[in-house]
N, C-alpha and C positions, 0 to 999 in steps of 0.2 A: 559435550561439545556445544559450544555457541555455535549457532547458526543466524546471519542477519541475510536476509532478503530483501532484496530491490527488483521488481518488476521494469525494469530496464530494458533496452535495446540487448546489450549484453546478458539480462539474466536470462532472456528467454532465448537467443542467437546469436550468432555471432554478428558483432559489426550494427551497423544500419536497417539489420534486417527487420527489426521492427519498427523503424521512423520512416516507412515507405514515403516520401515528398508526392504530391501528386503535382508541382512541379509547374503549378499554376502561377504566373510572375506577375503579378498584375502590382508594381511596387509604385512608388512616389517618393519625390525628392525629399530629401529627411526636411526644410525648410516646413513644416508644419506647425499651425495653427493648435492651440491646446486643445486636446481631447474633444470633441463636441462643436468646435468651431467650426468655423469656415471652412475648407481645405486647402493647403496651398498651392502653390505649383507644381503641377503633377504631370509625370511623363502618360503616354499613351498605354494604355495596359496591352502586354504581349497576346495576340489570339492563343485560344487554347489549342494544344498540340494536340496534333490527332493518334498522336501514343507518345502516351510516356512510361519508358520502362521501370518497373518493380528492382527495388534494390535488395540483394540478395535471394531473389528471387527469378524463375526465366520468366513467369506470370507478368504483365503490363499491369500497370500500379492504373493506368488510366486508356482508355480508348475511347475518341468521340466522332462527332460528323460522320457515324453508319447512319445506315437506311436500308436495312437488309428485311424483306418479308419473314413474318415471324408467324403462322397461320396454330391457333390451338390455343386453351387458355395461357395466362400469361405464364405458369410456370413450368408449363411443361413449353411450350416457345422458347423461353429464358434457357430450358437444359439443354432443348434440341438448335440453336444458335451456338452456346460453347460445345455443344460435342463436335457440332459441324465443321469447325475450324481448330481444329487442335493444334496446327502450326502457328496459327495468331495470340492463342489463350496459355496454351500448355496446360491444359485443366481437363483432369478427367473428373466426367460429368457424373461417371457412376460413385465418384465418392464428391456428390454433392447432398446435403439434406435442406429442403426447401424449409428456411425459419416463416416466412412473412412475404405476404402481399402489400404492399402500399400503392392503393386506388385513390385517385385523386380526379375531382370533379374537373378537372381542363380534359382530362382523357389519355393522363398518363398513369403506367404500372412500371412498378419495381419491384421486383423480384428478388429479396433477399435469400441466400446460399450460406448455409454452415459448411464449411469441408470438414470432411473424414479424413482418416487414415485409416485404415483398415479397421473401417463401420468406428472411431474413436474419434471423436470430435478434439478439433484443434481449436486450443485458446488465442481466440483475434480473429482466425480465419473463417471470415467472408466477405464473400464475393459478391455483387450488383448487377443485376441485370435493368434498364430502365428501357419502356417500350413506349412507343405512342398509338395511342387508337386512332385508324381513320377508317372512316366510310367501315364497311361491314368487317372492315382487318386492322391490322397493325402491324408493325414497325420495332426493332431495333434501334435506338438511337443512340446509347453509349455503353461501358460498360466498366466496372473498376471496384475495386477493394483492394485486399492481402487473400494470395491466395498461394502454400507457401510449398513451393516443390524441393524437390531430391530431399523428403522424407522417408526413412527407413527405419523408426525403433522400431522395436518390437511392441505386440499391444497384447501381449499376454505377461502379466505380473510375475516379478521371480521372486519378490517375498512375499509370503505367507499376512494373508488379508487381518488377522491380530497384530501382526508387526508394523505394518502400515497403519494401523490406526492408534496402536503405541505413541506411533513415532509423530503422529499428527498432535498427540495429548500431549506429547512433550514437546511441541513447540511453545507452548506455554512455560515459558524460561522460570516463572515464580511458582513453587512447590503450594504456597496456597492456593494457587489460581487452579493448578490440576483438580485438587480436592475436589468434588463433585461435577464435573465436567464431563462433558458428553460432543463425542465427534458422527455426525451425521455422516456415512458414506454417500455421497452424489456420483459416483462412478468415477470411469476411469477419463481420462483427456490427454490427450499430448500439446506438451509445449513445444511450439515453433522453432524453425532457427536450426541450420543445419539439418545433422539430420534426423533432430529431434527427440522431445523425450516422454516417455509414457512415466504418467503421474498418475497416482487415485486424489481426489478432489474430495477434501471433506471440510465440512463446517464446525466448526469448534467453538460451544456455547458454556462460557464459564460466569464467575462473579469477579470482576474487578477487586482485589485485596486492597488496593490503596484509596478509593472510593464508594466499592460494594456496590459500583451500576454493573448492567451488565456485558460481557464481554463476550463479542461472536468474532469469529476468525474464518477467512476461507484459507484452508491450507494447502499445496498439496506437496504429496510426498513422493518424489521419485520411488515407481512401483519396481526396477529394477536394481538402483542401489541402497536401500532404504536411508533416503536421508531428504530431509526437506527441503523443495525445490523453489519454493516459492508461497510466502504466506504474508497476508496483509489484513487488516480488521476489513470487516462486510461491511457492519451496519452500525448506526452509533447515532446520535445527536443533530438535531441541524444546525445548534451553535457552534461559530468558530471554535472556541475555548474547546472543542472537544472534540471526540476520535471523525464524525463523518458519519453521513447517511452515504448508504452503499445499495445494494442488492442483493441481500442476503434472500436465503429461499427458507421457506417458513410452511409450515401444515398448511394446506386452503379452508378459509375460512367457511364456515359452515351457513347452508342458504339459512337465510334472516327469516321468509317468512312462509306459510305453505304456500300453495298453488292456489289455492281458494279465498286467498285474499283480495281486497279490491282496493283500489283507487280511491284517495280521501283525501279532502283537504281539513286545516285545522288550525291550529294559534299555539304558540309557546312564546315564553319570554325568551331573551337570547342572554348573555353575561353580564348585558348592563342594565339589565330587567325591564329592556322595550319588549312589547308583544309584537310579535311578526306571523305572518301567515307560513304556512311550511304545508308539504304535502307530505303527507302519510299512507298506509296501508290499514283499512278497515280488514279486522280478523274472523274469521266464522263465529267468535262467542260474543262479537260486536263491540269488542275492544278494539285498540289500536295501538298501532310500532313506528316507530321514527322512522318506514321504510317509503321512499318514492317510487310508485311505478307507473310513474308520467314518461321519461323516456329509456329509452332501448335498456341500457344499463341501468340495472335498480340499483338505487343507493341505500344503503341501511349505517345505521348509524347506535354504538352501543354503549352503552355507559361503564367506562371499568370501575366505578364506583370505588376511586384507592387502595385497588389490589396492584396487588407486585407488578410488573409489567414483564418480568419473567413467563407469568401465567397466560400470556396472552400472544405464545410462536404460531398457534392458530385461536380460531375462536373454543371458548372451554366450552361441555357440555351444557353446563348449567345456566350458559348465557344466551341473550333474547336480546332483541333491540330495543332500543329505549322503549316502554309501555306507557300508556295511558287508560284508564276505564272509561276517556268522553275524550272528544277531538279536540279539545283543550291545554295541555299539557301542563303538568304541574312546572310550580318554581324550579324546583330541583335539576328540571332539561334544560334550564338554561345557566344554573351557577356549577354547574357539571361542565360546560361546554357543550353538550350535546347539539343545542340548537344551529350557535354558529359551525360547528364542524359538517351540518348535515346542510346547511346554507351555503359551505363553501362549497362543497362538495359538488352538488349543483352548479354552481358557478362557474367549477372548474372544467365541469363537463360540457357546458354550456360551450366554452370558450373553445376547446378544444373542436368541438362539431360544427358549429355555426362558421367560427373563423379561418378554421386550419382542415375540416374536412375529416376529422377524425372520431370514429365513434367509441371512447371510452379511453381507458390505459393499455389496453392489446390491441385496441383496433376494431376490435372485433362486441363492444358491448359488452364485455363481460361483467359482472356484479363490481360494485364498489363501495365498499365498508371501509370504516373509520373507529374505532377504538378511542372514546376518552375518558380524562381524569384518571389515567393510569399514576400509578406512585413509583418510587426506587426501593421495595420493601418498606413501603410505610413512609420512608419519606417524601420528602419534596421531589418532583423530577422535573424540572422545568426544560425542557425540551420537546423534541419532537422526531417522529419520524418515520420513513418508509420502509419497510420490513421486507418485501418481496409477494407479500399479496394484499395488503392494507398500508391504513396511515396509522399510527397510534402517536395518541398528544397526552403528552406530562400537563399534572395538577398545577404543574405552575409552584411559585415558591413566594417569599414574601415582598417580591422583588417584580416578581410577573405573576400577570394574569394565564389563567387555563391557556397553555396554548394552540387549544381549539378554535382561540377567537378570531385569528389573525389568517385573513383572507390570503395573503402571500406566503406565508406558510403553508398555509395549504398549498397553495398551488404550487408551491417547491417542491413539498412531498408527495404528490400527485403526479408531478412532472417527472419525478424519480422512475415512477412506475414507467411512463411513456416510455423515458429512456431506455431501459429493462426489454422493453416489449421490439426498441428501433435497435440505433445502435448498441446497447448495452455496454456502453463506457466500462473500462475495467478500472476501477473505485483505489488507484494509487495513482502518485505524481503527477502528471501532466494530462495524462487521459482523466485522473479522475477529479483534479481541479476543474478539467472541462465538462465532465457530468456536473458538478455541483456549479457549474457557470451557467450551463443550460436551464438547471432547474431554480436557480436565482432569476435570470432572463425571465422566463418564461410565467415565476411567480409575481415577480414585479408587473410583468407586460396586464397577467390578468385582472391585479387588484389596480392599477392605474388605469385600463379598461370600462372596468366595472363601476368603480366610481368618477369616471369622464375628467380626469384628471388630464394637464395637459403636460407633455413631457419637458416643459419648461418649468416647470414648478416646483420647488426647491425638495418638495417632498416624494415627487416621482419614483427617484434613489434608492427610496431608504429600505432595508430590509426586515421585518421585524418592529417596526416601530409602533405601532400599537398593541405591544407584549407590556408593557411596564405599568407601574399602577401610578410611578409619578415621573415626574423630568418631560421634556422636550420631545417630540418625535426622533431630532435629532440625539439628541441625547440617548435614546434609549434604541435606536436601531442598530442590532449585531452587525449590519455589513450596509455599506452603499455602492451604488454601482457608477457612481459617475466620481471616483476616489482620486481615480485620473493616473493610477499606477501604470508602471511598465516593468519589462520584462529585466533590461539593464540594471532598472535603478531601483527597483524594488522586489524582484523575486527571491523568495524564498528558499534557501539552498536547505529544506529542511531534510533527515532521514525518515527512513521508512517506520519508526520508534515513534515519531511526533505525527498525528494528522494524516498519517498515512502516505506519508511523504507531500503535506501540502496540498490534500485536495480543497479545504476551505482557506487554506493561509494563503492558496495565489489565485484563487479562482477569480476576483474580482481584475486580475488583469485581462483574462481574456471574456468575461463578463461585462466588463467594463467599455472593450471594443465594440459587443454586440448590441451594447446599452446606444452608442454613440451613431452605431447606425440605426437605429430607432429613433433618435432623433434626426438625423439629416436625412432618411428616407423618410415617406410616410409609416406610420408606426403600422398598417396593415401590410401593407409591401414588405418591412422590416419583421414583419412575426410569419408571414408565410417563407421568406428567404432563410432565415432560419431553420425553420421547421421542417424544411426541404432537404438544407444541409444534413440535420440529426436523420432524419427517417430515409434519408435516398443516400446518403455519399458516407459520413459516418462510419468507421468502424471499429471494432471494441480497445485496441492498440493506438488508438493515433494520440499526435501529442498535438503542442497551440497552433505548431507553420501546417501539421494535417489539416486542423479546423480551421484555419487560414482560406487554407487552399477546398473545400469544401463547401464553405460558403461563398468563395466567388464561382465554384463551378454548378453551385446549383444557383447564383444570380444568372449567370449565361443560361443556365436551362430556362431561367425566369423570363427571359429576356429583356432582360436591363439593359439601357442603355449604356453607352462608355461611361458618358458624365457621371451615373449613377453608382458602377461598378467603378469611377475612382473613387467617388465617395467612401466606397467598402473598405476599398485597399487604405485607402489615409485613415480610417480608424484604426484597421491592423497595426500600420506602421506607427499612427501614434502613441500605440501600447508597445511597442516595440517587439511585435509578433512578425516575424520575417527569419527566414533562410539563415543561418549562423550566428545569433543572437545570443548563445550560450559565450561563443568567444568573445563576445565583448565586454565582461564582466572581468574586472579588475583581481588579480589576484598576485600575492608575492613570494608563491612556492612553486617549483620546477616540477611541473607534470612526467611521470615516468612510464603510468599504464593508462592512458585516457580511458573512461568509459570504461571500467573496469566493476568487476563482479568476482567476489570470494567469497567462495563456505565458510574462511572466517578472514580476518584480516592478515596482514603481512609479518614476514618476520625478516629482522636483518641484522646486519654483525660484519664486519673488517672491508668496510664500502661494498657491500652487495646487499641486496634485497631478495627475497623468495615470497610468492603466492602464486595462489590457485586461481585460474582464470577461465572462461569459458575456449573450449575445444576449436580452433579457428578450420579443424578439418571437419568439424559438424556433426560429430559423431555421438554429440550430444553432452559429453561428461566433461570433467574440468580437467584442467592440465597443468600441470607446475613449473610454473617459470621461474628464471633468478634473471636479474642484471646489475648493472653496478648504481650506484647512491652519488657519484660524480660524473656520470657521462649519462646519455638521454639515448644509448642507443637501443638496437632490435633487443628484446629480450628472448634468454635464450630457453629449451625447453628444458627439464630435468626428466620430467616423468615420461614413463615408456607408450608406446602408442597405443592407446585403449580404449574404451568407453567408461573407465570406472571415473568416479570422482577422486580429483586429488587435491591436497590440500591440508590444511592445519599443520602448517608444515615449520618449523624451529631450524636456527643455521648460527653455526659459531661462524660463522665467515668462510670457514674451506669446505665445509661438506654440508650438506641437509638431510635431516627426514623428516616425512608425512607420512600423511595415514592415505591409503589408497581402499574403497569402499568400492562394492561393485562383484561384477561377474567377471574373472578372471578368465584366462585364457583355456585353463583346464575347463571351463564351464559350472566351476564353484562358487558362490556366494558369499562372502565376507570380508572382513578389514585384514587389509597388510601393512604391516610396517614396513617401510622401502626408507634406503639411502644410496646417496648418489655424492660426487665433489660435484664441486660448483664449474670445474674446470671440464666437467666431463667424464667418461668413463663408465662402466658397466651399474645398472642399478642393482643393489642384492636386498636380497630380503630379509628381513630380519624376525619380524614373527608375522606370524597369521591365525585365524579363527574364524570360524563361522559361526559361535554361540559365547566366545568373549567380545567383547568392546575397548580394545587397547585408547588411552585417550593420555591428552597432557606428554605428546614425546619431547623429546629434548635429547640433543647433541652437543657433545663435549671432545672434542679432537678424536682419539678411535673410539669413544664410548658411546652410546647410546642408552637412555634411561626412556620410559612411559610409565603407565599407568593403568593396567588391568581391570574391568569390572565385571564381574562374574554376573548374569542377570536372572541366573537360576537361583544365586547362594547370596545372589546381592551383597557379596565382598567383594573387598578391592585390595590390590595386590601391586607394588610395586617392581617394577621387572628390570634388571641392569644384562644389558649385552657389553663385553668389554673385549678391543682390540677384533671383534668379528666374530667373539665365540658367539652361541646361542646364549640367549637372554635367562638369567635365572633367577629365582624370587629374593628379593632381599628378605633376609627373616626381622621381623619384626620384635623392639627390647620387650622384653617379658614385661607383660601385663599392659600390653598395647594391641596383641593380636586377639584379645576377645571380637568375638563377632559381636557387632557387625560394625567390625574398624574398619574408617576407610580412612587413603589417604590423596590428597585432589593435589589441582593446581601444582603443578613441580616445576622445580628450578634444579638448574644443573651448569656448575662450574668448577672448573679447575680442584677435581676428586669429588666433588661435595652433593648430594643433592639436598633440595630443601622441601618442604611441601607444609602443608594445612592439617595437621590430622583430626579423627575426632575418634575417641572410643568411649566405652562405658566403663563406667568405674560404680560398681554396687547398682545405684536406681540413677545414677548421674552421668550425663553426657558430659564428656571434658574436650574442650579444642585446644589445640595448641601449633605455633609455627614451630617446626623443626626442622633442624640441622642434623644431616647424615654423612658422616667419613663414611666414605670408600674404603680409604686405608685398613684403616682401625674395626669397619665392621660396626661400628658404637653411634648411639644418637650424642653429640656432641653442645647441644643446645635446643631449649626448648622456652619457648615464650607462651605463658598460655594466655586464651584469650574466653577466658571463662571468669566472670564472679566467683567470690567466696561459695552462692549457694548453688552454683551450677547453671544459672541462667547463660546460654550462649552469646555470644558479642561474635558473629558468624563471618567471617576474612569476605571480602567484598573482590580481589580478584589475584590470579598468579602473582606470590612471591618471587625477588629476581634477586639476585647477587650482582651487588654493586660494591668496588672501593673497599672487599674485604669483611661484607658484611650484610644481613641478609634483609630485607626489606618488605613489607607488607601495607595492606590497609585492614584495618579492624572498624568494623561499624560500631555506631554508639545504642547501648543500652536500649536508648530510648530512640528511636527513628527520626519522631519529631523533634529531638534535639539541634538534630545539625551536628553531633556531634563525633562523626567520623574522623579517624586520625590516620596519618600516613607514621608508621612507625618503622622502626630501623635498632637492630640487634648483633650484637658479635655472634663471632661463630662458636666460640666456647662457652655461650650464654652468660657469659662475664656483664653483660650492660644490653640495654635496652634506653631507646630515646626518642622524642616524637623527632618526625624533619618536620609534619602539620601538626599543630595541635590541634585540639578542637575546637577552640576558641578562633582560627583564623579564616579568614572567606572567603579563602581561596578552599577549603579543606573538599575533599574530593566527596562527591557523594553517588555511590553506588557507581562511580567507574573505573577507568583503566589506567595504568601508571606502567611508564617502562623506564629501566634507568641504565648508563654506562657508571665507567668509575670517576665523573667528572658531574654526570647533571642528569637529574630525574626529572621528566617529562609526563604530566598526569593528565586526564581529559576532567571539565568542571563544566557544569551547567549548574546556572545562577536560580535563586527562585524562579518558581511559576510567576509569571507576570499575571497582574489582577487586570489586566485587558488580553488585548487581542496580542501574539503572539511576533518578535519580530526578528531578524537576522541577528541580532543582540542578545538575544535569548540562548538562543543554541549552545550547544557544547562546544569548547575552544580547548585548544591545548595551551599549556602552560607549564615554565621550565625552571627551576632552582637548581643550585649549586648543591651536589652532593653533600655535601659539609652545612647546608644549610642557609637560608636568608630568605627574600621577599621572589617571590612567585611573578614571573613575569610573561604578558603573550606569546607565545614563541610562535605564532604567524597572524595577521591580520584578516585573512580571508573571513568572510563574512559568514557563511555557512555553516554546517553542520562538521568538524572536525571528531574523527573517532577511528579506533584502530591505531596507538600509535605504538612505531618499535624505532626504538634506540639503535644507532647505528655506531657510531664511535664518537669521541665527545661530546659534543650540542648538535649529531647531526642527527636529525628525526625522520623518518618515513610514516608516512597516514593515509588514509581515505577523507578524501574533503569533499562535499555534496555538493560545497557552493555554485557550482554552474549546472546543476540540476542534475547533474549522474556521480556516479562514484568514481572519485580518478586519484588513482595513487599517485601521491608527490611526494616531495621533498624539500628539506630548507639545512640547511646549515649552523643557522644559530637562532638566537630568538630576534624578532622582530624590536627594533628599536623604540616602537611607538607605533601605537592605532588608533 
């Protein structure tokens, strides 16, 4: 089973419930001034509400203007405030867990809140308490987050703790990527939204096959139906071009140096072989380590001397901080990186205590290590990044310098930690484009800072620009902040597949706002107003109009004047950061499911549509909808009222079935096969198991065909129920049922099924698409998709019966070829013929094709672009005549297009991300022109 996950409003709740608005209107006449300018005429910004209610929730998204005594430190004040008033909060106090204090030298405390659910922590949810000190007490003065009521799953797991971490390693959809992979258990959590669902939460650390970096995943898996609820990369690279720096969590690094060390100063060169003074730690044998123990947090700093960067999820045994025999440091600490990383590091500490009142990346001082000259296995790694308890910087490549050198790097990946320790940004879409905007903010804020640059100055901007060993600053810097993008006219409608859904590909639009108020505030006013937002209002769910509203609600705390707090809001608005900003985005396909979430994509056939969608009575599971492909009405429901997951669901147009996963009414655990008409009527069941995996169903007028996988015998079995009898195994032609034949992917039409087989023949795997009569009992055609010497050419997705004839994609030999073909076969195996060849470019690669008996419709993404990534890039659907000819758009929307199912002649149904979430649409024919 495909499974794709989007961390959406929808994937974790129903509705809204995760884009709580805090409802803060502080807007301006769209007549604005470019980016950075002047501001234009601007209305009066609305006072803040003294509540605003939480959407899908009874909890208040925001509450201000108290003044309630609050007597006892701040966080027991903080609990005994919300238990005090339960008719105001709806928050029970005893399923709060106190994360963080944030003390701030004017004399105010915030009080950050994890909620529980029965003692199991909820993903997003928390809660803000903010207090003021006076005279020998304090004060209540607002209060606000996610905090998310009428939760009821359960938080005891009903599969077996092996199945769950199974099912985490096979989120990893590429069979080499499994190969040595390792899922970390982090326990249990519940996701939000209704009434919620208990997941186990694991990390998932493999090797990238298509690049050989390495590959971490947070996953988690629905602990009650086992299937994966939600999974997106952690940690990755800080260049665009690639997956994202996240917060993954990692072994804690090991202290740097004894207790009996002291305080030293001393000299090394740094990358570009100046000598600079640096402080270190003198050691009891009267050696010395690249450790600082000048202030609160010691900094150590160590050489990965071009080991794997695999080797380094905590510190290994056998490593020491950089050394020296005399307070001199050899060459080597500084063509390592080691100097500048231990320089910045410094820096960034500096910046954060002196400016913003913060002692270290928790808050709290804790130690701060940096890893450099890490490699990719030996080779080149030019990147960088935050792990979850360190920074570790790639060797660089022949293109860039150690990325140890670059002071705003650092403070990016430094800033990551912050984030981790405040709001903890959750590292997909729109939350996690605004982690990687904070820690761009906040990198650039330091190294412009540090070197008294003035925010006018053309190089302020740039991110990364002193990485390269030649070109321009311009030239050579990964991102700038003053790009001048907005949300309209430049966001990225990327999937959750590319960047994480876009945490680096749109971050610079709301990056870009923050940048613009550091120029028209003063740049310290402008980095504490920030810094307020992320550590006081912030919280791990919010998308750009949250951080919006965030930062003007922590300008009001600042006490900014109005002039100044328009100023705010006309940055926003000039990135086009405001209230319904999604609809404003151009598009020429008929939305059917807004903001939609499936276990997998839709199916459709004779004007009706079928998918799975999240539960709108909250009861946590997905629910199976059909509507029609011409009309925009209610969709109606199919599946029976449950909690199980439903979904992967096949419709010839009068009836459907899916697979229903879950605990069952009897109080059993496993998959059922169900069918229902479209029109209505009793659901029956068709088969069940708790130790097979029925997959690939398919319906055909009374017939019902799937696909069995035995997970003990690891055979697969093809199962036919016909007219309502029970389901029975088709036998397979002699000398195709050796084990361990399987047969995938099925097609099923008018008698016929079709499928991918593959079995062994002596020492040789053979594939082949075949064709199955019903009637007849007999394999009636077979294509095989094997060389002479048996090398695989391995079918890339579901065969479909179109116009009399069976249809496939076959990958090429060679990957790097490009040379993937859409092929097409009688059913008597009489002929075979490309509709793609391989020679054309449109030809599919590595995706999905759905076809009627008039026109095949396939998804295409073009090369990897040798820059930065852009709406053009993405996957598109695209449509030919059955019978063959030239490949045309079949919608213009800008976005990420995938999922697509044939409805009856050129009418297509899909998933389009273009407006930032998943929404099923439709279109009719192809697009004339884009």
């Amino acid at each position: 089973m495909h499974h794709r996950s989007r961390p959406t409003a929808r994937a974790l709740g129903s509705g809204a419930a995760l884009s709580l608005a805090l409802a803060l209107t502080l807007s301006v006449s769209p007549a604005l001034a470019a980016p950075g300018g002047p501001p234009g005429p601007t209305a009066e910004p609305d006072p803040v509400p003294g509540l605003v209610a939480g959407e899908g929730t009874a909890t208040p998204r925001l509450v201000t203007g108290l003044s309630d005594p609050a007597p006892g430190n701040p966080a027991e004040a903080a609990r005994a405030h919300l238990a005090a008033n339960p008719d105001r909060y709806r928050i029970d106090a005893g399923q709060l867990a106190e994360l963080a204090v944030e003390r701030t030298a004017e004399g105010r405390d915030t009080v950050r809140f994890q909620q529980l659910h029965g003692g199991v922590p909820v993903l997003g949810g928390q809660y803000l308490v903010r207090l003021v000190r006076s005279g020998a007490g304090q004060r209540v003065e607002s209060v606000g987050g996610k905090y998310f009521t009428g939760l009821t799953a359960p938080t005891t797991p009903a599969v077996p703790a092996a199945t769950l971490r199974r099912i985490a390693l096979e989120s990893l959809t590429d069979p080499r990527a499994r190969s040595g992979a390792t899922a970390e258990d982090l326990g249990p959590v519940v996701l939000p939204g209704g009434a919620g669902r208990l997941a186990q939460h694991f990390v998932v650390r493999a090797t990238d096959p298509a690049t050989g970096s390495p590959l971490v995943r947070e996953v988690y898996v629905d602990a009650v139906r086992g299937v994966v609820a939600l999974a997106h990369d952690a940690q990755g690279p800080y260049r665009a071009e690639g997956v994202g720096t996240g917060t993954g969590r990692t072994a804690a690094a090991a202290a740097p140096a004894g207790s009996t060390a002291e305080p030293a100063t001393g000299t090394a060169p740094d990358l570009l072989g100046r000598t600079v003074g640096v402080n270190i730690a003198r050691q009891p044998d009267a050696s010395y380590q690249l450790v600082d123990l000048t202030r609160p947090a010691t900094i150590s700093t160590y050489d990965g001397a071009g080991r794997d960067v695999r080797e380094f999820g905590g510190i290994p045994a056998d490593a020491l901080p950089v050394g020296s025999p005399t307070p001199d440091f050899p060459a080597a600490t500084g063509t390592s990186g080691a100097t500048d990383a231990h320089l910045n590091a410094g820096t960034v500490y500096d910046f954060y205590r002196d400016r913003l009142g913060r002692d270290g990346l928790d808050g709290k001082g804790s130690p701060i290590t940096s890893v450099v000259n890490v490699s990719n296995g030996g080779a080149p790694f030019p990147n960088a990044s935050w792990d979850g308890r360190k920074m570790v910087y790639g060797n660089g490549d022949a293109k860039h310098r150690q990325f140890a050198v670059a002071l705003d790097v650092a403070g990016h990946e430094m800033t990551h930690g912050v984030i981790q320790h405040t709001a903890d940004l959750e590292y997909s879409g729109q939350s996690g484009a605004m982690n990687e905007a904070l820690a761009d903010y906040f990198g650039n804020a330091i190294e412009v800072t540090a070197r008294g640059l003035a925010m006018t100055d053309p190089k302020a901007a740039l991110m990364g620009e002193s990485l390269c060993r030649t070109g321009t600053p311009e030239e050579c810097a990964n991102r700038r902040l003053d790009d001048r993008r907005t949300t309209v006219k430049d966001y990225i409608g990327a999937g959750l597949d590319l960047d994480n859904g876009g945490v680096h590909l749109n971050s610079t639009i709301f990056s870009g706002a923050l940048w613009d108020i550091r120029r028209t505030l003063d740049p310290l006013t402008a980095d504490r107003l920030v810094y307020r937002a992320l550590a006081e209002y912030l919280t791990p769910l919010d998308d750009f109009v949250d951080g919006r509203n965030a930062v003007l609600a922590a300008g009001r705390a600042l006490n900014l004047d109005r002039a100044r707090l328009r100023s705010v809001a006309a940055a926003f608005d000039a990135h086009g950061i405001r209230t319904g900003w999604q609809s404003r985005i151009d598009t020429d396909s008929r939305p059917l499911l807004p903001g939609a979430y499936a276990p997998t994509g839709p199916a459709a056939g004779g004007g009706h549509w079928v998918m799975g969608d999240t539960d709108p009575n909250g009861k946590g599971g997905f629910v199976l909808y059909t509507g029609s492909t011409t009309n925009s009405g209610t969709p109606t429901r199919l599946s029976p009222d449950d909690d199980r997951m439903h979904g992967w669901a096949a419709t010839d147009g009068k009836s459907a079935v899916w697979l229903a996963i879950g605990i069952d009414a009897t109080g059993s655990w496993g998959t059922e096969v169900l069918t229902r008409s479209l029109s209505g009527g009793p659901v029956r069941s068709v088969f069940k198991s708790s130790t097979q995996s029925p997959v690939d169903v398919r319906i055909s007028g009374a017939d019902i065909a799937f696909v069995v996988r035995d997970g003990e015998t690891d055979r697969s079995s093809v199962r036919l129920s016909r007219d309502g009898a029970p389901p029975v195994e088709i036998p397979m032609p002699e000398g195709h049922g050796v084990s361990p034949f399987t047969a995938s992917s099925l097609a099923f039409k008018d008698g016929r099924l079709g499928w991918i087989e593959s079995w062994t023949a002596g020492q040789t795997t053979l594939q082949a698409a075949t064709v199955y009569s019903i009637a007849t009992g007999r394999v009636t055609a077979q294509y095989p998709l094997s060389t002479p010497d048996g090398a695989a050419r391995p079918v890339l997705s579901s065969p479909a019966f179109a116009g009399g004839r069976l249809l496939w994609l076959r990958a090429a030999a060679d990957p790097a070829s490009g040379g993937d073909t859409l092929r097409s076969g009688a059913l008597d195996g009489s002929g075979e013929s490309e509709l793609l060849s391989a020679g054309s470019p449109y030809t599919p690669a590595n995706l999905a094709f759905t076809a009627t008996d008039q026109a095949v419709t396939f998804q295409h993404r073009g090369p990897r672009p040798s820059g930065s990534w852009s709406n053009a890039d993405l996957p598109k659907l695209y449509q030919l005549p059955l019978t063959g000819g030239a490949p045309v758009r079949f919608s213009c929307n800008r976005g990420t297009q995938f999922h697509p199912a044939a409805d009856r002649g050129t009418r297509v149904v899909w998933l389009d991300a273009t407006t930032g979430s998943d929404t099923l649409v439709v279109r009719n024919q192809p697009a004339k022109g884009c």
